[in-house]
C-alpha atoms as one frame of an Amber mdcrd trajectory, in Angstrom:
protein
 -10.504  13.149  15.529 -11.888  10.261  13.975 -13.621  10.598  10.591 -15.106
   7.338  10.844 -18.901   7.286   9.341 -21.611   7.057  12.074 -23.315   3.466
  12.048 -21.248   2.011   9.590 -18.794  -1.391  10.743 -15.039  -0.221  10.868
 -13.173  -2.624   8.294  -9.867  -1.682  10.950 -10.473  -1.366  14.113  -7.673
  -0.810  16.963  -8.764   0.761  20.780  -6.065   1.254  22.892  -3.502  -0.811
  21.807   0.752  -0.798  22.358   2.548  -1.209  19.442   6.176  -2.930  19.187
   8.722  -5.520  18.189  11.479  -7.364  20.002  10.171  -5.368  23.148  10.659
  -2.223  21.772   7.695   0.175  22.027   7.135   1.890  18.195   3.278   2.924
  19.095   1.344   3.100  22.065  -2.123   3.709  23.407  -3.157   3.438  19.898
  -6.850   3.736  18.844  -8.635   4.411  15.501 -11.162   2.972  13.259 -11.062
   2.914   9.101 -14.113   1.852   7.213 -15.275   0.688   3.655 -13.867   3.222
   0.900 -11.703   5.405   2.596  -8.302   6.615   1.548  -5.938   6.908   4.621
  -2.709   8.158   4.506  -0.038   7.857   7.490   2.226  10.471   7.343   5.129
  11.374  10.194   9.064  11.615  10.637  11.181   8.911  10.057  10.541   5.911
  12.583   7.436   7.332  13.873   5.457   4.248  13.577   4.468   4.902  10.167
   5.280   0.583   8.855   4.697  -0.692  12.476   0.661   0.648  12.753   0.629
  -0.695   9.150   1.482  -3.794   9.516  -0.829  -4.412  12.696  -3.261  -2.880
  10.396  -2.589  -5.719   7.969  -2.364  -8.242  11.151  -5.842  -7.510  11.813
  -7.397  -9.267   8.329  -4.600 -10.237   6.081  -7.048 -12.447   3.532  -9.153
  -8.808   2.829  -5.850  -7.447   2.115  -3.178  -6.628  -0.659   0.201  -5.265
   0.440   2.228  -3.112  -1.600   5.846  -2.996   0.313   8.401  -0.311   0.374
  11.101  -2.262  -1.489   8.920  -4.070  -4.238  10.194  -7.539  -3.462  10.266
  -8.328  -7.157  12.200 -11.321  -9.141  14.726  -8.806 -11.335  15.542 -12.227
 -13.456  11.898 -13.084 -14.165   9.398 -11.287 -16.602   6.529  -9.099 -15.844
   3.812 -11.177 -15.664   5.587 -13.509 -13.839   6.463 -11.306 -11.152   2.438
 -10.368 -10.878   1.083 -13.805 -11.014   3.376 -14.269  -7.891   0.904 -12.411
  -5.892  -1.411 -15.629  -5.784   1.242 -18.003  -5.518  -0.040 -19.275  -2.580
  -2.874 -20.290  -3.849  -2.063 -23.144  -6.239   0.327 -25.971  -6.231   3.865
 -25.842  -6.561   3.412 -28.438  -9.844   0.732 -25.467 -11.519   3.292 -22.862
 -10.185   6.087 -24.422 -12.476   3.945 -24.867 -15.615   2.686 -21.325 -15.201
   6.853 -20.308 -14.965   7.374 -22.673 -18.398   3.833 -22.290 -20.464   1.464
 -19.803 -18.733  -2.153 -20.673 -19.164  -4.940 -18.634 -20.921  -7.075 -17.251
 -17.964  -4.198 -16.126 -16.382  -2.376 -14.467 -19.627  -6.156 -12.955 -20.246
  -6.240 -11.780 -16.390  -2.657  -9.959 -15.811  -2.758  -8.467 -19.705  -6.313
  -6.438 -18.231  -3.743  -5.242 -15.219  -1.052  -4.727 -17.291  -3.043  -2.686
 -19.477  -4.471  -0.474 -16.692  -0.782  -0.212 -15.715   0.802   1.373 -18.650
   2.940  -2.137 -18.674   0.969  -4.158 -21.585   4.443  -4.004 -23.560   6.698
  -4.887 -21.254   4.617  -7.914 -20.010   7.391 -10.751 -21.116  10.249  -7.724
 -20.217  12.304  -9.383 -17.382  11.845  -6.725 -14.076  15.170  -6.150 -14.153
  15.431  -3.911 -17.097  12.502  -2.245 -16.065  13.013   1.566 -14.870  12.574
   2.187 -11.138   8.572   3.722 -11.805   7.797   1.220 -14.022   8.967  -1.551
 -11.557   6.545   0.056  -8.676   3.836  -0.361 -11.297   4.487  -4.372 -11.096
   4.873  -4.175  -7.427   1.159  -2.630  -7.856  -0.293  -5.368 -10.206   1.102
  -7.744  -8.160  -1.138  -6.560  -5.394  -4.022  -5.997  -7.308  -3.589  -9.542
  -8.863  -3.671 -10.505  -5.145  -6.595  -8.899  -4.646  -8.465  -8.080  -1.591
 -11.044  -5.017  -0.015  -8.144  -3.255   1.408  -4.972  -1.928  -0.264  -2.334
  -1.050   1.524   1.071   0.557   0.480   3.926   0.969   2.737   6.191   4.322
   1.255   5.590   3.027  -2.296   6.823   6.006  -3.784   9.916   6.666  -1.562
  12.445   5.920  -4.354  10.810   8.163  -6.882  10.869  12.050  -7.294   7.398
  13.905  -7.144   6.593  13.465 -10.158   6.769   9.810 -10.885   5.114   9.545
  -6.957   2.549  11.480  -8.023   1.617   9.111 -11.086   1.392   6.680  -8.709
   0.066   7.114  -5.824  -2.763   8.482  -8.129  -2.574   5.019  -9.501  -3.162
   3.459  -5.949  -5.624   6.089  -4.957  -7.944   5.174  -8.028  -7.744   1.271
  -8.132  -8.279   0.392  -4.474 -11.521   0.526  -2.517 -10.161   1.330   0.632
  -6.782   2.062   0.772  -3.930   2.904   3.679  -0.791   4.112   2.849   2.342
   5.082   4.949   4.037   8.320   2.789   6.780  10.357   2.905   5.516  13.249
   0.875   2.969  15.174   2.297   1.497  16.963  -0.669   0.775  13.769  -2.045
  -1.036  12.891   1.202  -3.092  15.843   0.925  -3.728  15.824  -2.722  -5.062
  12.236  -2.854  -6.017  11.292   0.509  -9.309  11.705   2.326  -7.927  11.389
   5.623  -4.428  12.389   7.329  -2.969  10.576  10.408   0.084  12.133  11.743
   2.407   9.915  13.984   5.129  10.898  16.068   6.449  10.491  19.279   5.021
   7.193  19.793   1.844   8.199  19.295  -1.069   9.952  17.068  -0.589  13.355
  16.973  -3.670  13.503  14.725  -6.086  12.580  12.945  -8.044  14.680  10.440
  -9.988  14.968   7.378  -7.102  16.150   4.390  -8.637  19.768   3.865  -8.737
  20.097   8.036  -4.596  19.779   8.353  -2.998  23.122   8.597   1.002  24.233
   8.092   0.653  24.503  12.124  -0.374  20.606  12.498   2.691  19.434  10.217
   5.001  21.761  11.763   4.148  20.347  15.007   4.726  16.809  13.192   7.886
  17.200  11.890   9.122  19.743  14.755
């Protein structure tokens, strides 16, 4: 089923498209469409597709995007901040890159402390990542995304290292702060809890795809059969 509002432009659009790397088939005969302000959530067993449709999800328009990746990618040696203001290091030279490292400039001090605040990590923006606990370090991975900025969030199993109830914290904290946002998880209460939408992958394909109220015990038993 596609939930897809009637006469609105998909942001994401794929229509029968085969999925894979190093000619092996992940997905195939793929099509769905995600528009402005809806929260998606990819659910399905392990190597279902789950990062694969993600990432040709991303593919499709990379500059409206931020990417929040499974393993947070972070600098354990360099602080906070740092590690967020690396989500526009592309965008400036490598000489600005290197003052920012040794004397960080005003507008971006002013613009990562408004993240960091939203965060929860205000005081441990000058902490070096590495001494960070593992929830608190997804929270950087996050602000380094939203420093990135972009119409389209996307999260690939950000909460797979965490128990429930750090998850939950955030993937409410994902759920709130982007527009439109698509997320591969592993826990499906936290799909259903704080996602509008529900695709379930498996067997190379979608098994479904369903408003979050519409998916019964039956559908994810099928899933994860």
């Amino acid at each position: 089923m596609n939930t897809s509002k009637q006469n609105t432009q998909p942001l994401l659009s794929l229509c029968g498209e085969t999925i894979g790397y190093a000619g092996v088939i992940a997905l195939d005969n793929i099509s769905l469409q995600i528009t402005s302000g809806e929260k998606v959530a990819l659910i399905g067993p392990s190597g279902a597709g789950k990062t694969s449709l993600l990432k040709r999800l991303y593919q499709l328009k990379p500059e409206r995007c931020a990417f929040i990746h499974q393993q947070s990618s972070l600098v354990p040696q360099l602080s906070t901040f740092h590690n967020i203001y690396m989500g526009r290091l592309d965008e400036y030279s490598w000489l600005h890159n290197l003052q920012t490292l040794i004397h960080p400039g005003s507008d971006h001090r002013q613009e990562i402390d408004e993240i960091a605040k939203t965060l929860g990590l205000q005081e441990k923006l000058w902490t070096r990542v590495g001494e960070l606990s593992g929830g608190q370090q997804q929270r950087v991975g996050i602000g380094r995304a939203l420093y990135r900025g972009g119409e389209i969030l996307m999260a690939d199993e950000p909460v797979s290292s965490l128990d429930v109830v750090q998850g939950r914290d955030i993937i409410e904290l994902i759920t709130s702060l982007g527009n439109t946002v698509v997320s591969a998880l592993h826990y499906v209460e936290l799909s259903r809890e704080f996602f509008d939408r529900i695709i379930g992958l498996c067997r190379n394909r979608i098994l479904f795809d369903l408003p979050a109220p519409h998916v019964t015990d039956k559908h994810l038993a099928e899933l994860y059969s």
